[in-house]
N, C-alpha and C positions, 0 to 999 in steps of 0.2 A: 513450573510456576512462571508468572509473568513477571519481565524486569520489573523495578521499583520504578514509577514514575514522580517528576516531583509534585507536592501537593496542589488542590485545586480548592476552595471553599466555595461549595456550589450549594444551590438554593432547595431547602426540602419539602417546598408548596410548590406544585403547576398554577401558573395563573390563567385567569378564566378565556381568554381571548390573548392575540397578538397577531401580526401580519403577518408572520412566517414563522411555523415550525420547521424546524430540522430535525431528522429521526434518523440519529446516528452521532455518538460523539467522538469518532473517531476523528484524526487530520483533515479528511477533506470537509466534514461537518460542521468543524470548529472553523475552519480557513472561511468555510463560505459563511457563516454565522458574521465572522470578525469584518469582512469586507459588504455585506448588509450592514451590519452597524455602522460602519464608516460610515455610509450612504443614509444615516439616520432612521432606517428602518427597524422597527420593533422585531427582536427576534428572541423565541425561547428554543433550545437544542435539549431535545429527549435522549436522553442514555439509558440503555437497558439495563445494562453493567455500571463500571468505572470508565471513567473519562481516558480515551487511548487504551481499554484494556486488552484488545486483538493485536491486529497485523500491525498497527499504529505505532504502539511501544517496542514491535517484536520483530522489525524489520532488519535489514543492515546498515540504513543510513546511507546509501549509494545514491547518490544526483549524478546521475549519468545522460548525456544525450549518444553514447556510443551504442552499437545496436537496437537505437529506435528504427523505426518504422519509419518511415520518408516524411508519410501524411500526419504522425505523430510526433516530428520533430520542433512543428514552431511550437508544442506546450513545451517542450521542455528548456528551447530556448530563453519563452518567456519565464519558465520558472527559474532560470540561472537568475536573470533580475528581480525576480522578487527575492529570490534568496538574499540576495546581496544587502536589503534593507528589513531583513526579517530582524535581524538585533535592532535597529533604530525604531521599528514597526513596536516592536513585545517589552522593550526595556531590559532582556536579558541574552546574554549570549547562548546562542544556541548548539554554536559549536561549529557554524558552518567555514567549510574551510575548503578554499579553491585550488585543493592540492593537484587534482590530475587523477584519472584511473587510467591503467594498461590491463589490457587484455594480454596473457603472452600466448600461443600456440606450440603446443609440442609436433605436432602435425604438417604436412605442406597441405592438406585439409583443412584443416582449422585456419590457415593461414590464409585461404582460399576462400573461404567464410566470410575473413575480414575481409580481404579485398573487394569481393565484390559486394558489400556492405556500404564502402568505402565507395565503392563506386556508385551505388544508388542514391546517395547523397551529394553526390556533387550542385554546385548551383548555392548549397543551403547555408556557405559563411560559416563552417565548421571548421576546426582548428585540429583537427582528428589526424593523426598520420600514421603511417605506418612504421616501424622501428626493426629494427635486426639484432640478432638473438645479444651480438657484443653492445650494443646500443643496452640492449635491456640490461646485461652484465654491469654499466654503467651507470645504469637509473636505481638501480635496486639493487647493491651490491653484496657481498658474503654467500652467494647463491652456489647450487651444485648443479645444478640442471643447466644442461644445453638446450637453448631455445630456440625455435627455428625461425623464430621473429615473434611481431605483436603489433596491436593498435593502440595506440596512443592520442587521448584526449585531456590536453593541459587544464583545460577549463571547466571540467568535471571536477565531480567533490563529492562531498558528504557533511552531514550533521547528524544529531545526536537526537535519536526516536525519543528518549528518554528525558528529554527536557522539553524539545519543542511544542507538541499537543498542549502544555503543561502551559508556557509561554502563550500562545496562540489563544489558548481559552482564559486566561485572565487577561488579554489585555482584550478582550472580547466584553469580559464581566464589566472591566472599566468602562467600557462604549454604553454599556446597558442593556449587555445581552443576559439573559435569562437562561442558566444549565442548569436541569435534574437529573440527577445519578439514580439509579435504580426506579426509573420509571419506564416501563416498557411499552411502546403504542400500538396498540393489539388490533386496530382499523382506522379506516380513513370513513371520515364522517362526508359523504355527497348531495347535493340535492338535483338530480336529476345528473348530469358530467359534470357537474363544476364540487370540488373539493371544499368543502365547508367547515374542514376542523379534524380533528383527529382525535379517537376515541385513548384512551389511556388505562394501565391499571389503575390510577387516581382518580379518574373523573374525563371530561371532555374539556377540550381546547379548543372552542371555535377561531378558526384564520381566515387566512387570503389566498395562502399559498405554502406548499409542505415540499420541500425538499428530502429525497430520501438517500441518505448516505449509509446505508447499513451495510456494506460489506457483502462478505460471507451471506447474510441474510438474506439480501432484495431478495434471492430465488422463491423463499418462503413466502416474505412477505406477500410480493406481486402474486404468487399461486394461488392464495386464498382472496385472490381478488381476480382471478379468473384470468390473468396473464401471465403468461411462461416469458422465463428470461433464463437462457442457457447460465450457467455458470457451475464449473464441478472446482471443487476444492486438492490443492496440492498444499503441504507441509514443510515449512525451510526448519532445518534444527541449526541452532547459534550458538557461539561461544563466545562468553567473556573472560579477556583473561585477564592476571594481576598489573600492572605496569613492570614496563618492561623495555629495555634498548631495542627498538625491532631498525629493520633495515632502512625504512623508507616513510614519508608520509605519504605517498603514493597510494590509492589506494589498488591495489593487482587482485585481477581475476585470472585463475588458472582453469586448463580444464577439470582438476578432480578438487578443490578447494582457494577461498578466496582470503583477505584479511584486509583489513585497514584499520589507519589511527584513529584509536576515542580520542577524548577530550580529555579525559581521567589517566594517558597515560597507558593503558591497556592497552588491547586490539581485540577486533570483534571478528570469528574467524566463522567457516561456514565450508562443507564441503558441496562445492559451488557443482558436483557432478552427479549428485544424487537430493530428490525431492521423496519427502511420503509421496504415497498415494493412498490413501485408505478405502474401500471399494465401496462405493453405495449403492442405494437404490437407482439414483438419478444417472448413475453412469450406463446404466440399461438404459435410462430412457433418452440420454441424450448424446449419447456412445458413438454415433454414424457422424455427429454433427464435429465432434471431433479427431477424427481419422487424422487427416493432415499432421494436426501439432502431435498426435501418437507415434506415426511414422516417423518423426522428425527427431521426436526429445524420448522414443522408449529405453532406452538405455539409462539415460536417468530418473525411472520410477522407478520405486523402491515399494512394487504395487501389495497389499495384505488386506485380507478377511477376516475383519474379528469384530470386535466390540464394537466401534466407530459403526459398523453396519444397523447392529441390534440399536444402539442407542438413539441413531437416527431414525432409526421405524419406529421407533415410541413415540416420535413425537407426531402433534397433528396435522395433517396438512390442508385442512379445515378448522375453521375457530369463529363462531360468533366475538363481539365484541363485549359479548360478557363470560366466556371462557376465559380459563388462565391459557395464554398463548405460548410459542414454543420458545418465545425469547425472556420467557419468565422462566420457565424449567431449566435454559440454560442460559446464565445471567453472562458468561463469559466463555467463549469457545478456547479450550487450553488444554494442548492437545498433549499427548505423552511423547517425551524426549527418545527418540531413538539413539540409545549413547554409541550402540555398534556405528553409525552413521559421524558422530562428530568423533568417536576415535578414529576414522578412517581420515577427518579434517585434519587433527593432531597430525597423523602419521606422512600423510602428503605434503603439509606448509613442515614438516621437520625433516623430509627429504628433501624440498627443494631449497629451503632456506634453514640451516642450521642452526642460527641463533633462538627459532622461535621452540628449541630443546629446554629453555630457560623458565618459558611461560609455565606460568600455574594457573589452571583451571577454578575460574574464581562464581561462576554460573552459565546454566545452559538452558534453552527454551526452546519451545516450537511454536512456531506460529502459522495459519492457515490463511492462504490467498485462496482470493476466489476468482477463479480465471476465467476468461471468455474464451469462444471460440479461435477470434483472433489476435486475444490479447490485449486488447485497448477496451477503455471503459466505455460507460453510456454516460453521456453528459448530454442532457435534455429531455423534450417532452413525449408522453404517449397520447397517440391518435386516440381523442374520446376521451379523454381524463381531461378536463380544464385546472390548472391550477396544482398542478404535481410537475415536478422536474425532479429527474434521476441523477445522481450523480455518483456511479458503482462501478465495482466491476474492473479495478482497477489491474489486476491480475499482478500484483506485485509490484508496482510502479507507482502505488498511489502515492509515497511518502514523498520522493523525491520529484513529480509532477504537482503537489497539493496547493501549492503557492499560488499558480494557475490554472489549475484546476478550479480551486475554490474562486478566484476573480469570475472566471466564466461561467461557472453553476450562477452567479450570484449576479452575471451581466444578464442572464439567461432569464432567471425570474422578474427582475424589473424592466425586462424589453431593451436594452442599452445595447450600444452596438457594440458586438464581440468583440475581445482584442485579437483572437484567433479565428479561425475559422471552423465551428464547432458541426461540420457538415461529417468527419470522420468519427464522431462518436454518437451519431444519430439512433435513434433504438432499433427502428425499423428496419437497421441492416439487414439485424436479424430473419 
């Protein structure tokens, strides 16, 4: 099941018109919603589901710029500062908190990993260093393991999936945004390329412009609109555990399991060395496109054929707009808990660090990213659609990039000039 997020009082009529749909009410849907309103723009945000009910509420909560991507690092620079005024932005604390993440390496490979990491980033004002293994004995202490060093980023953090979305769309509601919960938009309504509205299981929305933050979904959606967008799905399973003295607010990645401080007191743990993989159809079809990230990260699939396959060929990959569509059959993707996987998390954070013998297993979940070939999302437009901008595809990073993410989806649709340089998540890479 999916964490409890806190509540949302959203609207249960679509209204007839508005300048921008958003079709998706996950983080970055709400973010970019919320930063339209500012800008006094009329905005309604379509939910299939519940508000944050996927990867949004099911993340870890890691704001990391450590092992970004070079070209992907001013997002997440910019998102440290939007983070910083996300409580003064929502009126509620979110939980953000600029403790620091370490990476530690058991390996002189892994360590190896980091450095030259470390080293692709030079130039970029990063505060990221490298630590040795007594160093780490010191940052995180009561530990058993010898460590052969680590990467060290003070200005990293985290927040709390489980309030934010929550925060974000009602101070969104206050600006005079318009969310429907269980309204699924089952086509884009065109006249000739230019986007005209978006069809719904309700009725029709004529707009200006439709922003599509679905997730997991785009693949679907854009298919039955006669456009392929690579994205296969991988599985993180999580733990919540009771409150507890743990070592550190640090938050530490290891190679076989990860942890860091909630806000509640707890810690949110994760066997940070093993991902589902569930096998689909689309991994045949888009299988060659990912080789690289396969050769790279196959050690940590935890790849299986079973139900996830059948239940996905059920659905259509064709849909008029008066069809039930496939995000009506499944209003919330909630995937089953591999417990052998997060007892392996248990067993590794209680070998390295002792104290966390103490923790009681208080809920666990899965949640499904949808990854791209390279791992960076699509933020912008497609050739021949007038009036659609993507903003998907996050592959895991959307939570803690959403801040700006959502700025630049939303600089994107009114023409305003980028705060970043949105040239590395262009569609056409593909």
């Amino acid at each position: 099941m999916a964490p409890k997020i806190d509540t949302v009082e959203t609207a249960t009529d679509i209204p007839s018109q508005a300048s921008v749909v958003v079709v998706g009410g996950g983080i970055v849907g709400l973010t970019t919603a919320l930063n339209l309103a500012e800008k006094g723009v009329s905005v309604t945000v379509l939910e299939k589901g519940r508000l944050a009910g996927e990867q949004s509420s099911r993340n870890l909560g890691w704001i990391r710029k450590t092992s970004r991507a070079r070209r992907d690092v001013p997002m997440s620079l910019l998102s440290d500062k939007l983070w910083a005024e996300m409580q003064q932005r929502t009126g509620v604390d979110v939980g953000y908190r600029q403790n620091g993440i370490l990476f530690v390496a058991k390996s002189e490979a892994e360590m190896a990993a980091h450095e030259k990491w470390l080293a692709s980033v030079q130039g970029l004002d990063l505060d990221s260093r490298l630590v040795s293994g007594q160093q780490i004995a010191e940052m995180v202490p009561g530990g058993t393991e010898s460590w052969v060093g680590g990467i060290y980023t003070p200005s990293d953090g985290y927040a709390e999936p489980m309030i934010t979305s929550s925060a974000i769309a009602n101070a969104a509601i206050r600006r005079g945004v318009t969310i429907v919960e269980r309204c699924a938009v089952r086509t884009l309504e065109r006249s000739g390329d230019k986007v005209t509205g978006v069809q719904t299981e309700k009725g029709l929305i004529t707009c200006d412009h439709v922003v599509l933050a679905t997730g997991l979904w785009s693949r679907k959606f854009l298919a039955n609109m006669g456009v392929s967008f690579p994205t296969l799905p991988l599985v993180c399973y999580a733990i919540r555990s009771s409150e507890m003295d743990g070592p550190t607010d640090i938050a530490v990645g290891a190679p076989n399991f990860s942890f860091r401080k909630r806000l509640d007191g707890g810690y949110t743990i994760c066997q940070r060395g093993a991902v589902g993989s569930p096998l689909l159809l689309d991994h045949a079809l888009l299988g060659m496109k990912y080789l690289p990230m396969f050769k790279d990260g196959r050690s940590m699939l935890r790849i299986s054929l079973g139900r996830e396959f059948v239940e996905d060929l059920r659905l259509k990959r064709r849909w008029s707009p008066d069809d039930v569509s496939p995000f009506e059959k499944v209003r919330t993707m909630d995937p089953r808990v591999r417990e052998d996987i997060n007892v392996e998390a248990m067993e590794n954070i209680q070998a390295a660090w002792p104290t966390f013998a103490s923790a009681t297993v208080e809920e666990t979940w899965g949640g499904t990213m949808d990854i791209t070939p390279d791992s960076l999302p699509v933020i912008g437009g497609i050739d021949g659609i007038e009036g659609l901008t993507l903003s998907t595809g996050y592959s895991g990073h959307g939570f803690g990039t959403s801040p700006a993410a959502g700025q630049l989806t939303a600089e994107l649709v009114l023409e305003d000039t980028p705060s970043i340089d949105p040239s590395p998540y262009r569609f056409d890479r593909f």
